[in-house]
C-alpha positions as CSV (number, residue, x, y, z in Angstrom):
1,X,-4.0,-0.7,-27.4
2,X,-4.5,-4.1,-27.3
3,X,-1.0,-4.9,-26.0
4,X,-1.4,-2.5,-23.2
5,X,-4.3,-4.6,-22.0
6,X,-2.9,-7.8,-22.1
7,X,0.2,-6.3,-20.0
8,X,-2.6,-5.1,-17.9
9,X,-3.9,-8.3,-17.2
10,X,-0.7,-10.1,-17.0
11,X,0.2,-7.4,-14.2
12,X,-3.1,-8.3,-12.2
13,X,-2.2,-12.0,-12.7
14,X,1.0,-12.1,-11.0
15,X,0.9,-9.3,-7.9
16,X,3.7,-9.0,-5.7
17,X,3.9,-7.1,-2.7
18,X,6.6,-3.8,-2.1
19,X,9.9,-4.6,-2.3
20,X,9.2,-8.2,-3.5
21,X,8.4,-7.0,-7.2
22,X,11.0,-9.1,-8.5
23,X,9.0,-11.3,-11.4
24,X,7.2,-8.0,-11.7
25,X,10.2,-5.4,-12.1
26,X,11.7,-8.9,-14.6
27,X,9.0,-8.0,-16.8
28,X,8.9,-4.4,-17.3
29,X,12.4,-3.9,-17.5
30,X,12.3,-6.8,-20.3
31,X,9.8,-4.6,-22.3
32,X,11.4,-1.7,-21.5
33,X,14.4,-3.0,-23.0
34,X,12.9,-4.7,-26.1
35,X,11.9,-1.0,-26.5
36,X,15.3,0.0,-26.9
37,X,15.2,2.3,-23.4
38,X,18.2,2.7,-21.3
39,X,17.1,0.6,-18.2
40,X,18.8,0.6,-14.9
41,X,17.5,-1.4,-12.5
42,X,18.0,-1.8,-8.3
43,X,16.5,1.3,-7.2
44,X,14.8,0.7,-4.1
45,X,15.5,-2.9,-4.5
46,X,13.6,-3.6,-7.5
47,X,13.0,-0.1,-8.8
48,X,13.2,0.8,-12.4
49,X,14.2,3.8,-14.2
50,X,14.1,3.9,-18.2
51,X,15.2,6.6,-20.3
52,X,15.4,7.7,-23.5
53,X,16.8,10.4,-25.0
54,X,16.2,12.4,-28.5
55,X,17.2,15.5,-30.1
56,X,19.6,17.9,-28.4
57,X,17.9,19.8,-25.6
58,X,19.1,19.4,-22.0
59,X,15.3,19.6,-21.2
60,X,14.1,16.4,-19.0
61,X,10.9,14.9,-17.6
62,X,10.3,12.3,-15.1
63,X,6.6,9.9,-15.4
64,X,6.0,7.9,-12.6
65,X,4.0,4.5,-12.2
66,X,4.0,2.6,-9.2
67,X,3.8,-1.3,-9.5
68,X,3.4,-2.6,-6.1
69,X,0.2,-4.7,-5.1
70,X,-1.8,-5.2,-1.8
71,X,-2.0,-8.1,0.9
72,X,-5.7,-8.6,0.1
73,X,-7.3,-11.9,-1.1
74,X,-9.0,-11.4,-4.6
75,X,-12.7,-12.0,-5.1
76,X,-13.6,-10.3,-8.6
77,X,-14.0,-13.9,-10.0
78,X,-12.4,-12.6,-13.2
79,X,-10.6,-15.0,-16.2
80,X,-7.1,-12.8,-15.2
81,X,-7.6,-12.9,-11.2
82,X,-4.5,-13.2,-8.9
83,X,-2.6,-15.9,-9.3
84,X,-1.0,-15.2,-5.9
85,X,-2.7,-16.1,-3.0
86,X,-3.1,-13.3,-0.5
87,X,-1.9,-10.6,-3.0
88,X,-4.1,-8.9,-5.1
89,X,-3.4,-5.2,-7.3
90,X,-6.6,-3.2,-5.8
91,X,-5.3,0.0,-6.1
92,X,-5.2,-0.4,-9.6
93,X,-1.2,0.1,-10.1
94,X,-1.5,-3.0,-12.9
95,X,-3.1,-0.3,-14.6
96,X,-0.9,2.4,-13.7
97,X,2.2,0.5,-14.9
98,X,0.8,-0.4,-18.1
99,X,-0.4,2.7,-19.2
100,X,3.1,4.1,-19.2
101,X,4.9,0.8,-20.7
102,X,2.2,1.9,-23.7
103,X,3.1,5.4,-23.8
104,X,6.9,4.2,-23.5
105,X,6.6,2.5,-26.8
106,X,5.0,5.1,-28.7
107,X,7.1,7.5,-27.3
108,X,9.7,5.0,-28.9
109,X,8.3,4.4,-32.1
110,X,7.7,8.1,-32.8
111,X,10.5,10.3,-31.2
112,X,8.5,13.4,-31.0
113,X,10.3,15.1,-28.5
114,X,13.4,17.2,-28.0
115,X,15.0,16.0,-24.4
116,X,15.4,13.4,-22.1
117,X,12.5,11.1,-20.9
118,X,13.1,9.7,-17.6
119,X,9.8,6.6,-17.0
120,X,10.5,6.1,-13.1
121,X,8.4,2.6,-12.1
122,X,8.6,2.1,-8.8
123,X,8.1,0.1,-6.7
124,X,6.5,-0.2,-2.3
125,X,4.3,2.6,-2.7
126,X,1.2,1.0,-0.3
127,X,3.9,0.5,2.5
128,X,7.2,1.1,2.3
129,X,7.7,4.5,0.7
130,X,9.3,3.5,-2.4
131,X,9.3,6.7,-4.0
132,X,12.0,7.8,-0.6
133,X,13.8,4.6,-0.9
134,X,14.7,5.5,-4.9
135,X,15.4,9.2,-3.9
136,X,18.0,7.9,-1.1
137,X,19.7,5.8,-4.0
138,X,20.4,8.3,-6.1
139,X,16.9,9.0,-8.0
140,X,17.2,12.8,-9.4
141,X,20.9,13.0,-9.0
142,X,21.1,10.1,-11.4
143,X,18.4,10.8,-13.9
144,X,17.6,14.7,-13.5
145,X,14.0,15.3,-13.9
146,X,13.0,19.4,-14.8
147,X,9.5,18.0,-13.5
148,X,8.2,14.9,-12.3
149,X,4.0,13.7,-12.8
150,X,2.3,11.2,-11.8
151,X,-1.5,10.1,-12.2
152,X,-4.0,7.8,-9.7
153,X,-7.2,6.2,-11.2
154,X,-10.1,7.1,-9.5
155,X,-13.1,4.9,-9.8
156,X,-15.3,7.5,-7.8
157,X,-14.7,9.6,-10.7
158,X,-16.7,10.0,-13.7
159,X,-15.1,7.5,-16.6
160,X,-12.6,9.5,-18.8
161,X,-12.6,13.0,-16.3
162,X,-9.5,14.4,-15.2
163,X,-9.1,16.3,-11.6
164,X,-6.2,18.5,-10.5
165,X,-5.9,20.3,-7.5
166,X,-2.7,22.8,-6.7
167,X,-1.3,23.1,-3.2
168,X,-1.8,19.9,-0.6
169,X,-4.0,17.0,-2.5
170,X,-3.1,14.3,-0.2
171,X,-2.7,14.2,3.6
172,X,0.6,13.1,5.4
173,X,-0.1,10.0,7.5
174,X,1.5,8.7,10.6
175,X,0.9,6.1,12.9
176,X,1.0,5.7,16.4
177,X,0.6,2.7,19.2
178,X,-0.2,3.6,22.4
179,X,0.5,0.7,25.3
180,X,-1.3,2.1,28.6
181,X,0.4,-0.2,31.3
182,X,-1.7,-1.4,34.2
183,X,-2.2,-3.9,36.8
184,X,-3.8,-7.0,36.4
185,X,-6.3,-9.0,38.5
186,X,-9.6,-10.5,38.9
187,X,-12.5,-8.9,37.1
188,X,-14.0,-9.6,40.7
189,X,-12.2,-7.4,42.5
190,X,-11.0,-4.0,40.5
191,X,-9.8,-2.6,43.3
192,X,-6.8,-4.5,43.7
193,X,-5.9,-3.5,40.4
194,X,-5.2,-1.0,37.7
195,X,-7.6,-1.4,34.8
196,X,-6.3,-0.3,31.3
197,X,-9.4,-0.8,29.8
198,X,-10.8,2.0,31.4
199,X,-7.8,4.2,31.2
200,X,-7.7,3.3,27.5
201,X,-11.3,4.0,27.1
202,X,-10.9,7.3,28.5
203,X,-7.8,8.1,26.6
204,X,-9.7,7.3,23.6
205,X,-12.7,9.6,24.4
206,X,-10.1,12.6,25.2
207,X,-8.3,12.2,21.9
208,X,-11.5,12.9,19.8
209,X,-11.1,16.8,21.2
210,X,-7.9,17.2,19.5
211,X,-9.8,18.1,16.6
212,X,-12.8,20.0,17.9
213,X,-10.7,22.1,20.7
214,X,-7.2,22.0,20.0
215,X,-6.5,22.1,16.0
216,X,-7.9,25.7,14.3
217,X,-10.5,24.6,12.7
218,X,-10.4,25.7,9.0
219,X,-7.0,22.5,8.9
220,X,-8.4,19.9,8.5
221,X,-7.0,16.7,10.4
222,X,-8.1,13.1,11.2
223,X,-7.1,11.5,14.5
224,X,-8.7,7.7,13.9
225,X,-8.2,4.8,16.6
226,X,-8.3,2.0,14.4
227,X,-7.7,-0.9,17.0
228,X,-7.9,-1.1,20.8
229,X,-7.0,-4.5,22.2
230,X,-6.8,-5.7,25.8
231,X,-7.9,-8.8,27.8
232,X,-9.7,-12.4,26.7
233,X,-12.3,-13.1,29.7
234,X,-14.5,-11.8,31.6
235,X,-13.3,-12.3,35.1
236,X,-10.0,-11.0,34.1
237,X,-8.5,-7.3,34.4
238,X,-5.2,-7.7,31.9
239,X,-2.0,-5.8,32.1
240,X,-2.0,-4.1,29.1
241,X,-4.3,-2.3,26.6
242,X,-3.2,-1.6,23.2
243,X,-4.5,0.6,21.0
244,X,-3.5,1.9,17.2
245,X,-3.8,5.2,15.5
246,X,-3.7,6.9,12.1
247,X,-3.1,10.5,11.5
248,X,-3.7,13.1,8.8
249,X,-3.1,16.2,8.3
250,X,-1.9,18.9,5.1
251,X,0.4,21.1,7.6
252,X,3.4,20.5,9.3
253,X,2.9,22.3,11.8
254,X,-0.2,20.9,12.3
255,X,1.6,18.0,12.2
256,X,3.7,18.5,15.4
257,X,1.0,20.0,16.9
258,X,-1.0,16.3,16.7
259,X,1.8,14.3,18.0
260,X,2.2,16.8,20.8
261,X,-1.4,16.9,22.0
262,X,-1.6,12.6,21.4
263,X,1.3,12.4,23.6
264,X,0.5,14.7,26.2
265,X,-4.0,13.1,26.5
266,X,-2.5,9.7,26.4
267,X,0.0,10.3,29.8
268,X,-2.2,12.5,31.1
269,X,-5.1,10.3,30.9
270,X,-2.9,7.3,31.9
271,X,-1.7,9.3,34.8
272,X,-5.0,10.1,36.3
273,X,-5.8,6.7,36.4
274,X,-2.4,5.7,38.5
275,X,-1.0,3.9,35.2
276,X,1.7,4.9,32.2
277,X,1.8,4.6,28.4
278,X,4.8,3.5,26.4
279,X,4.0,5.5,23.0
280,X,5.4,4.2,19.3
281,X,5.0,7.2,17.2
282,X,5.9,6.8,13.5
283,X,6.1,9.7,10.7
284,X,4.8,8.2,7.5
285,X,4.4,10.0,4.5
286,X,4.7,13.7,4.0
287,X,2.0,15.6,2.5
288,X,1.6,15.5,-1.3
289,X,1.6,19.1,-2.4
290,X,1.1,20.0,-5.9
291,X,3.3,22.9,-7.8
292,X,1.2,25.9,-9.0
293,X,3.2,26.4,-12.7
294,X,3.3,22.3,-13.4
295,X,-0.8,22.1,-11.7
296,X,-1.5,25.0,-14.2
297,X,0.5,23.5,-17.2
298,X,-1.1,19.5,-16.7
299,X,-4.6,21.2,-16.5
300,X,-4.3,23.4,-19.5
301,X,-3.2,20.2,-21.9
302,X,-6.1,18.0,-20.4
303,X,-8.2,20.8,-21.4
304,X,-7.2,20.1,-25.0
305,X,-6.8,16.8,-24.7
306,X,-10.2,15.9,-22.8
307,X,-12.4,18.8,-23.7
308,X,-13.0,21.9,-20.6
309,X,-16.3,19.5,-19.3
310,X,-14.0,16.7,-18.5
311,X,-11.3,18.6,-16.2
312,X,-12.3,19.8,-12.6
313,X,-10.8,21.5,-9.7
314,X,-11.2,19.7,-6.6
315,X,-13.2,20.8,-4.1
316,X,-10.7,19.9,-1.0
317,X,-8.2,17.6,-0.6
318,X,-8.4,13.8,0.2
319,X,-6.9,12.8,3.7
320,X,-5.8,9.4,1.9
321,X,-1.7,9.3,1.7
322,X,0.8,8.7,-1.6
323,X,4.6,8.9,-1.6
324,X,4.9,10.4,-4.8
325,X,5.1,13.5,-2.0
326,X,8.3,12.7,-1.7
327,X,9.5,13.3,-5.2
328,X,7.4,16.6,-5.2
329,X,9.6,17.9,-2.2
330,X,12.5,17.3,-4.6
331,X,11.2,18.2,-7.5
332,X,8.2,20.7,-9.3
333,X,5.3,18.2,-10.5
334,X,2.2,17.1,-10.2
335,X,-0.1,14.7,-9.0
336,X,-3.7,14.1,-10.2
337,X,-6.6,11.7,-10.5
338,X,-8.2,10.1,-14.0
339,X,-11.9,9.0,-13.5
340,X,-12.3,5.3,-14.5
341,X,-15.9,5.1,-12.7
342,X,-18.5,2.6,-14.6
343,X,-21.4,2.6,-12.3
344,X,-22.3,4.0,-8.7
345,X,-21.6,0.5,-7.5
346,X,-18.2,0.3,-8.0
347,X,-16.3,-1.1,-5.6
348,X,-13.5,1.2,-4.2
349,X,-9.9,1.0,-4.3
350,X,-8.3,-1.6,-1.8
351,X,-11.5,-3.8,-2.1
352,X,-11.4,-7.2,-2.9
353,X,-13.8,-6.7,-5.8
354,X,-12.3,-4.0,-7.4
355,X,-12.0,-4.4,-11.0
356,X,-9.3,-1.6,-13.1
357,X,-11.4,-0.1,-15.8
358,X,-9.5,-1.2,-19.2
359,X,-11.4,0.9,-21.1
360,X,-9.5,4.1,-19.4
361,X,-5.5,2.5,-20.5
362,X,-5.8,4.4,-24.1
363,X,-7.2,7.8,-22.3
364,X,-4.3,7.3,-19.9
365,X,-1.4,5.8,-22.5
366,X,-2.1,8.3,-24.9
367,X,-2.3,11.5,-22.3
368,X,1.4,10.8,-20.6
369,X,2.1,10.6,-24.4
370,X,0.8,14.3,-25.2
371,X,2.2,15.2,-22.0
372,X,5.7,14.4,-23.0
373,X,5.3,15.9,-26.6
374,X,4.2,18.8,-25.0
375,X,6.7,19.4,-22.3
376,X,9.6,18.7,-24.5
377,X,8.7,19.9,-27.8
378,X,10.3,21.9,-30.5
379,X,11.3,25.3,-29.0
């Protein structure tokens, strides 16, 4: 396992942002191809899909690692840091990626299967929604996938400990900015204007009952201003306030429900106060809902693999987001956490100290390999 570290590193070396992979996708498509994997490349941009086939079963499975990296400026001090200024892979996707380049070469070397392998590395996962982008160009149509799985490290998670979770285990996420448009003047004399401070300040009060009075309360939803912005002195009333919101949610109806009650506080708010908003509302990512048979099949085989004390149920769903969603509306699959936790101090994922747990890549490399043996073994 060795090599799978040192492609580890060399990943966390050279981060690159979504759809700007290109040394990165140069790379793995170079060791997919010294592995003697059918590689196509230029799915979403920089997208990679490599397959390899064995035996003669129509059966197929799709493994997906995401390889993108995160505008954050590295500060783990380590011999391997970023080499990129400004970019830094603190989600742990390095990691991700090189666990299944390792399992693609033993899957190579050993041929253990009956079917078609389809490892789908993609890329623009923290922004862009690479995992849509490589479904609009042809993803499943091209390389049909029975099922598709896919794995997050977890470093809130006890080291080596797998979690699954069937139904929603992620939350959709959409964002919304909400201009309230006023009238300026001096901070003197208010009444000669139309302060969007206040108006923005109440609009911001109101939108905290969406949740306690308007959404049932066993769905759970998160409504979180994460900006307001307005004025630079004292003495002045500005035009314009700005603020920015994220939303999440399991449910789509839920879904239109938020967007509905955000749109109708924020005029109504603005209203009362003799002002308008201009609202920006953006759909992100869908929710990322698990399939029962593939949940139930993935759980069983960690069970042999790890041991019964090292697989869990979650208790509820996280309200973070992940595009792999969008494959699982196309396709049955799975998505599930691996625990890579050292210490209670761990930083978390998407902070500049956060350090991938190497010692997890064999757990990790040698599961997706079981998983494929499994899935497309002798009948």
């Amino acid at each position: 396992m060795k090599d799978v570290v040192a492609m580890r590193r060399y990943l966390h070396q050279h981060p690159e942002l979504g759809l700007s992979e290109f040394h990165t996708s140069d790379y793995v498509a170079g060791k997919l191809e010294a592995l003697g994997y059918e590689v196509t490349r230029g799915l979403a941009k920089t997208g990679i899909v490599a397959t390899l086939r064995n035996g003669n079963s129509d059966r197929s499975i799709g493994i997906r690692a995401d390889f993108d990296a995160l505008p954050i400026t590295e500060e783990t001090g380590l011999d391997y840091a970023s080499l990129n200024p400004g970019r830094m892979h603190a989600c742990g996707h390095d990691g991700h990626t090189a666990m299944l380049l390792g399992a693609a070469a033993i899957l190579a070397e050993r041929r253990n299967f009956d079917g078609t392998v389809h490892l789908i590395f993609q890329p623009a996962e923290e922004n862009f929604g690479g995992a849509r982008l490589m479904i609009e160009d042809g993803l499943f149509e091209r390389f049909p996938c029975d099922a598709v799985f896919g794995l997050h490290n977890d470093p809130g998670t006890a080291f080596g400990h797998f979690g699954f979770r069937e139904g929603p285990v992620m939350a959709s996420v959409d964002e919304c900015k909400i201009t309230v448009i006023g009238r300026g003047g001096h901070g003197a004399e208010p009444q000669s204007a139309s302060d969007p401070i206040v108006a923005g300040a109440s609009i911001i009060m109101a939108l905290q009952t969406i949740a306690s009075r308007n959404i049932h309360p066993l769905d759970p939803v998160v409504v979180t201003v994460g900006g307001f912005h307005a004025g630079a002195a004292s003495n002045v009333i500005p035009e314009r306030a700005e603020m920015v919101l994220t939303i999440r949610c399991f449910d789509d109806g839920v879904r239109d429900q938020l967007e509905n009650r955000i749109r109708a506080i924020a005029e109504g708010q603005a209203a009362s106060y003799g002002m308008r908003v201009e609202l920006d509302y953006e759909r992100g990512y869908p929710a990322t809902v698990n399939h029962g048979p593939e949940t139930d099949y993935v759980r069983a085989l960690a069970k042999r693999f790890a041991g019964e004390d090292k697989v869990f149920d979650m208790p509820r769903p996280i309200m973070g987001s992940e595009d792999f969603a969008y494959m699982l509306q196309e396709r049955p699959g799975t998505y599930f956490f691996l625990g890579t936790k050292r210490t209670d101090d761990d930083p978390p994922l998407h902070h500049p100290r956060y350090d991938f747990n190497d010692d997890i890549l064999p757990i990790g490399t040698t599961f997706w390999v079981e998983l494929v043996e499994s899935r497309l073994g002798s009948e």
